[in-house]
C-alpha positions in Angstrom: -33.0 -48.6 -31.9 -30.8 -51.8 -31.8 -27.5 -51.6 -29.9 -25.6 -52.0 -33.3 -26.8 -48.6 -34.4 -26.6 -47.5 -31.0 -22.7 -48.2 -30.7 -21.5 -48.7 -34.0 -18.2 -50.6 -34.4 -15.0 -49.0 -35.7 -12.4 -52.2 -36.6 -9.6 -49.7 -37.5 -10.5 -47.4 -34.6 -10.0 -50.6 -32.0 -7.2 -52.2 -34.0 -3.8 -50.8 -31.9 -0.1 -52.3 -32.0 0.4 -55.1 -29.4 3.9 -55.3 -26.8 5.2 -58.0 -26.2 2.6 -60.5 -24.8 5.1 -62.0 -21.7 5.5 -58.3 -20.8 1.3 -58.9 -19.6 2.5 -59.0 -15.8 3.8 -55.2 -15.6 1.4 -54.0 -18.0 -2.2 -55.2 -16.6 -4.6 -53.6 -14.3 -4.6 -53.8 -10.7 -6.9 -53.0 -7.5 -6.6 -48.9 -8.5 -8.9 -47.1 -10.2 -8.8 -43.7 -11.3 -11.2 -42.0 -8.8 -12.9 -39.6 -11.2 -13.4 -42.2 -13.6 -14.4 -44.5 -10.6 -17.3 -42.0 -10.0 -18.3 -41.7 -13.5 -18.7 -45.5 -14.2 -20.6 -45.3 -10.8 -22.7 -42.9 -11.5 -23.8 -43.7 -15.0 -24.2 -47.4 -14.7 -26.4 -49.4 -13.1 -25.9 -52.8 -11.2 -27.3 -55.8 -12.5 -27.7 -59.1 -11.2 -30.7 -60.6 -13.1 -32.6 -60.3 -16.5 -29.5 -62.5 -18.0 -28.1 -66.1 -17.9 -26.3 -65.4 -15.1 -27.8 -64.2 -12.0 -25.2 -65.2 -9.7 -23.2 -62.6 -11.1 -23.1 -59.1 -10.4 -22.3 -56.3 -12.9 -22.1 -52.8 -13.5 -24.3 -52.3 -17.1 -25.8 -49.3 -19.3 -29.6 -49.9 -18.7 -32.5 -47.8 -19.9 -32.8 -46.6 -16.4 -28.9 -44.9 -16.9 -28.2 -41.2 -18.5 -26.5 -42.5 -21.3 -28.9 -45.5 -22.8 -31.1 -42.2 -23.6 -28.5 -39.8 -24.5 -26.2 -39.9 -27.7 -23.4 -42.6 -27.4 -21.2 -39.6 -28.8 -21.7 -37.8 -25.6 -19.8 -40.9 -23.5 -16.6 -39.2 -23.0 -14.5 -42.0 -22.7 -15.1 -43.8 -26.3 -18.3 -46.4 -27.0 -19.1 -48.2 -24.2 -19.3 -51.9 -25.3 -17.9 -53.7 -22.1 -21.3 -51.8 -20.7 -23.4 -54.1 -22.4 -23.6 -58.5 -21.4 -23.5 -59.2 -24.8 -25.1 -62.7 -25.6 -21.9 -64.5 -26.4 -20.9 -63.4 -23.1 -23.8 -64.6 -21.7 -23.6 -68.3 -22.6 -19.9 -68.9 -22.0 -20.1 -67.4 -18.6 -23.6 -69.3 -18.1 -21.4 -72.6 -19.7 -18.5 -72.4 -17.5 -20.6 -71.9 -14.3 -22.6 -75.4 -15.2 -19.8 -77.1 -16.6 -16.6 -76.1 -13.4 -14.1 -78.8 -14.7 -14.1 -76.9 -17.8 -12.2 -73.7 -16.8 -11.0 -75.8 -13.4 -7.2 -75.8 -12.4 -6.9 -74.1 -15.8 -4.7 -70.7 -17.0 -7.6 -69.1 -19.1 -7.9 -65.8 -21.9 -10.8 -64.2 -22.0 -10.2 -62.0 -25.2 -12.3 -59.2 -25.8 -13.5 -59.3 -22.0 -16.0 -56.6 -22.3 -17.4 -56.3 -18.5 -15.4 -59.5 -17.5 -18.3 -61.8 -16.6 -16.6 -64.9 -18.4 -13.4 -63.9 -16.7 -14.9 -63.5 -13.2 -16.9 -66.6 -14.6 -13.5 -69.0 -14.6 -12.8 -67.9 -11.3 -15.3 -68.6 -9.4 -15.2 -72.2 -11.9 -11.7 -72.4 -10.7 -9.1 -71.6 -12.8 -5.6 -71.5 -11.9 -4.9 -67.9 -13.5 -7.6 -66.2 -15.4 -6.0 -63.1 -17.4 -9.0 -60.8 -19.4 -7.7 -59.0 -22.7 -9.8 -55.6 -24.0 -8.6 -53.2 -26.4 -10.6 -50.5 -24.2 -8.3 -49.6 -21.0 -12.4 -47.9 -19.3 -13.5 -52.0 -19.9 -10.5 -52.7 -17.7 -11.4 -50.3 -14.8 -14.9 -51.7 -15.3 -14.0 -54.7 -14.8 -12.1 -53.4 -11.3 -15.6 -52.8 -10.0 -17.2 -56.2 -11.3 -15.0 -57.7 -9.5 -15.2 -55.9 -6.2 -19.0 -56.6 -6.4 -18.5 -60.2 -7.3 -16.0 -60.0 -4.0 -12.7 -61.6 -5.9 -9.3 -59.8 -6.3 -8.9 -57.5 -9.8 -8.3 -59.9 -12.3 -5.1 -58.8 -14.6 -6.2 -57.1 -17.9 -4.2 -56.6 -20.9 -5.5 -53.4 -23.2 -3.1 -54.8 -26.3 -5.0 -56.1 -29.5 -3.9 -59.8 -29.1 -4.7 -61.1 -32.7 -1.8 -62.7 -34.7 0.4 -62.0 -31.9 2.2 -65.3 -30.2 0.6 -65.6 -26.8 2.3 -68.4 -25.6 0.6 -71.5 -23.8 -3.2 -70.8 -22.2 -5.1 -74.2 -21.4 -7.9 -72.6 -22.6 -9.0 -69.5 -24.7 -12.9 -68.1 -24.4 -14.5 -65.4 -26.4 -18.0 -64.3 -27.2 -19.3 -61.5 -29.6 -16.2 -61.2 -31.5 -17.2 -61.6 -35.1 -19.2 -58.3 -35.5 -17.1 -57.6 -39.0 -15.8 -60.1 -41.8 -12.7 -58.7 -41.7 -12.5 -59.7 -37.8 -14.0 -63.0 -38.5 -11.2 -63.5 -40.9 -8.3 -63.0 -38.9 -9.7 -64.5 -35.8 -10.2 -67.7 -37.7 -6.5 -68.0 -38.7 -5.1 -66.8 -35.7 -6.7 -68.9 -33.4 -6.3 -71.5 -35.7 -2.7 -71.1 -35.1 -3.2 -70.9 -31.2 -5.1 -74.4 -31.2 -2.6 -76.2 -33.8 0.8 -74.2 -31.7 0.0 -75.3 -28.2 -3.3 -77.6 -28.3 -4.9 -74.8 -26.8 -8.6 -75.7 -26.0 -11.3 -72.9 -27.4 -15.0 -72.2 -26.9 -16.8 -69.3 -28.6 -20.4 -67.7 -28.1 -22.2 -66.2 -30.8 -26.0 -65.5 -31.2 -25.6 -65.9 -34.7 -24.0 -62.9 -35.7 -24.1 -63.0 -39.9 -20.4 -62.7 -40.1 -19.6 -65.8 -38.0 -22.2 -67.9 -39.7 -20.9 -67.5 -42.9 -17.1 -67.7 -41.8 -15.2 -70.8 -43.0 -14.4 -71.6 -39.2 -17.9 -73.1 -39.3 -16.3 -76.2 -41.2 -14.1 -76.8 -37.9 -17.0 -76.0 -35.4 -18.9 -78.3 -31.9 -21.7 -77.2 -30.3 -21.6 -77.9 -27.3 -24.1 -76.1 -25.5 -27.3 -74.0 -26.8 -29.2 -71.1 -24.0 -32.5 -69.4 -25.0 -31.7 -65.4 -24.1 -34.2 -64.5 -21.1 -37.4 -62.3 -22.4 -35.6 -59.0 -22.5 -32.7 -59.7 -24.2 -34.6 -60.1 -28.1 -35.3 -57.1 -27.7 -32.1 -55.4 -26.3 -30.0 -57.7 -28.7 -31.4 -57.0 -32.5 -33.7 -60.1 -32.2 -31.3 -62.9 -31.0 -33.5 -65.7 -29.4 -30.6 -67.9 -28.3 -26.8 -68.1 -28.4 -24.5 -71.0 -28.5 -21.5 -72.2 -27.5 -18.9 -74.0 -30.0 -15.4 -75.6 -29.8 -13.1 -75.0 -32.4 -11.3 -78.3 -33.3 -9.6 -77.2 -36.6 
């Protein structure tokens, strides 16, 4: 079955009040993972380091060859493991920013919605001044603990608060990938980052494989593509048929 049906997406259920966003230093992750937990994601994923668009990255994924690819995602105990998949968004901003350095160089970059952190680990090794990954799931942020200790760079900082029409402040540059999964998600992102760009010039890129909801969003009118990757053989399949996924720049 498709991972859509596998992990179906709640918006209300991941839709939680924010704090206040300069309050991120106290409030995000660092080097310690709860050790039970720590053996659990351990356990019951698998490492990956090829297969994607990125092979010089190393992650900690659910595979077919892992407990809970089989079993019923209602059995996961810690809520639907989405960071556990490289979604194709992911893929090509991560794949973008390692071709393209000066992009993410020297920068302060969001990665919203991190998921496993590969864009985030992505800008680091591009070279950005301060990278900062933002997941509504605090299990994504101890995930991305261990992605980083395999990639062998510090923990970056993780913020677990839903971000949208908050006022982050000033980030050089905002990536996301696989957000618009629902048209009520598609909607708000469109204004809110909207506002980001037009606030503080912001600079945004976003990968999508398509998805129905961003195709049809109005943000399409303020869309460049700027870079196009065909998915490697396996991913069609894992990824309900998506071929390819781009990467745009939102210049509304």
């Amino acid at each position: 079955c498709s991972l859509s049906t596998r992990f179906p997406c709640d918006l209300k259920q991941k839709q939680r009040g924010c704090l206040v966003w300069r309050c991120y230093r106290g409030r995000a992750s660092g080097r310690h993972v709860d050790p039970e937990l720590r053996m659990f994601l351990e356990q019951n994923t698998e490492i990956i380091d090829s297969g994607n668009l990125t092979p010089e990255i190393r992650l900690r994924l659910l595979t077919p060859n892992c407990r809970f690819w089989h079993d019923k995602a209602a059995l996961w105990p810690y809520g639907e493991p989405y960071w556990a998949m490289y979604w194709p968004g992911g893929q090509g901003l991560s794949r973008y920013l390692l071709d393209n350095p000066k992009v993410a160089q020297k920068k302060k970059v969001l990665d919203l919605g991190s998921g496993c952190g590969a864009t985030a680990i992505a800008a680091i090794l591009s070279g950005a001044s301060q990278v900062v990954a933002n997941d509504i799931d605090p299990v994504a942020g101890a995930a991305m603990v261990l992605n980083c200790e395999l990639n062998n760079i510090d923990p970056i900082p993780v913020l677990t608060e839903n971000l949208i029409g908050t006022d982050i402040g000033k980030w050089d540059l905002i990536v996301l990938g696989d957000m618009f999964y629902s048209e009520e998600l598609a909607d708000s992102l469109s204004e809110w980052l909207k506002k980001c760009i037009q606030d503080y010039k912001t600079e945004l890129l976003i990968g999508d494989p398509g998805r129905p909801y961003f195709v049809t969003n109005r943000i399409q009118r303020m869309l460049h593509k700027v870079s196009e990757y065909a998915l490697p053989k396996s991913s069609p399949e894992e990824y309900n048929g998506s071929t390819k996924t781009v990467i745009w720049n939102y210049q509304p």
